[in-house]
C-alpha positions in Angstrom: 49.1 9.8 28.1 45.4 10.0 28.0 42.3 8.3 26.6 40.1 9.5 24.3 36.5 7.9 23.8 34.6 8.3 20.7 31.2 6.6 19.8 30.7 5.9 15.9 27.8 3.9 14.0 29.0 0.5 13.8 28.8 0.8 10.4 31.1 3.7 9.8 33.7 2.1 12.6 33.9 -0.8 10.2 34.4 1.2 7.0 37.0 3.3 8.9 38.9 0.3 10.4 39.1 -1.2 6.5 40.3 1.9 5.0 43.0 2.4 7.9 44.4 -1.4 6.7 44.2 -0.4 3.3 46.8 2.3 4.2 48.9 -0.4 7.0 47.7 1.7 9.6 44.8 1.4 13.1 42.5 3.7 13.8 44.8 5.1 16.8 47.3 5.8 14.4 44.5 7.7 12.1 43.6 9.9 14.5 47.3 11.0 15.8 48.0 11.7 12.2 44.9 13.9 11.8 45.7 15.7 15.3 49.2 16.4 14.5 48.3 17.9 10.8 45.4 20.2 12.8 48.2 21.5 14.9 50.8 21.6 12.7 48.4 23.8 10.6 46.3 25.5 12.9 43.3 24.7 11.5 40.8 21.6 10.2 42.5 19.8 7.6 39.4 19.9 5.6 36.8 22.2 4.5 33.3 22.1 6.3 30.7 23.5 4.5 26.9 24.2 5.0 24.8 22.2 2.4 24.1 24.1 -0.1 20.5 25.5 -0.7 18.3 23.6 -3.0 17.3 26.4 -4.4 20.4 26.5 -6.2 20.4 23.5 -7.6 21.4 22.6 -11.3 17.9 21.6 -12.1 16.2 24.4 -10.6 18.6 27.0 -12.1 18.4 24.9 -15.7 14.5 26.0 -15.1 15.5 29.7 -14.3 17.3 29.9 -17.2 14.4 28.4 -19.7 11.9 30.7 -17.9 14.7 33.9 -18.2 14.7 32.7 -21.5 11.3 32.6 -22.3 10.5 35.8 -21.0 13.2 37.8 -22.7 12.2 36.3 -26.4 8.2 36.8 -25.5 7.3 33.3 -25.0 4.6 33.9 -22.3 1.4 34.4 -21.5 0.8 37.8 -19.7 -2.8 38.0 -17.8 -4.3 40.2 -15.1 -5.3 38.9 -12.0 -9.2 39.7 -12.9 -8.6 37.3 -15.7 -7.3 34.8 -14.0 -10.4 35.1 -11.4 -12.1 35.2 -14.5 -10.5 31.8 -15.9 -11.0 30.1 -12.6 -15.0 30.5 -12.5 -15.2 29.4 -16.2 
């Protein structure tokens, strides 16, 4: 047999210890069930994923969409960049 040492936020040890007695099981237990599923399956059992970029976002591509919008029934306002210069020293 060997040890294995693993340091956790106190916070997330206690959450983890309550939801392991919610199921009649320790956190030993937890962790041979979750090694022996990884081997069995040759893989993670769950998906890791990188955060998704916040450029994406619903909100920001609900704004995309209005501006698509707006542009493809003529709702804007088209000027050069003199006029803008222009609007700036005005």
């Amino acid at each position: 047999m060997t040890t294995i040492s693993l340091r956790f936020d106190d916070e997330m040890k206690k959450q983890l210890d309550e939801m392991c007695a919610e199921m009649g099981m320790n956190l030993t237990t937890f962790f041979m069930v979750y090694a022996k599923k990884a081997l069995r399956d040759r893989r993670i059992p769950f998906d890791i994923t990188a955060p998704i970029d916040p450029f994406y976002s619903e909100s920001n591509m609900a704004q995309i969409r209005k501006a698509d919008e707006q542009v493809r029934t003529g709702r804007v306002v088209v000027k050069s960049m003199d006029e803008l210069e222009a609007m700036e020293i005005e």
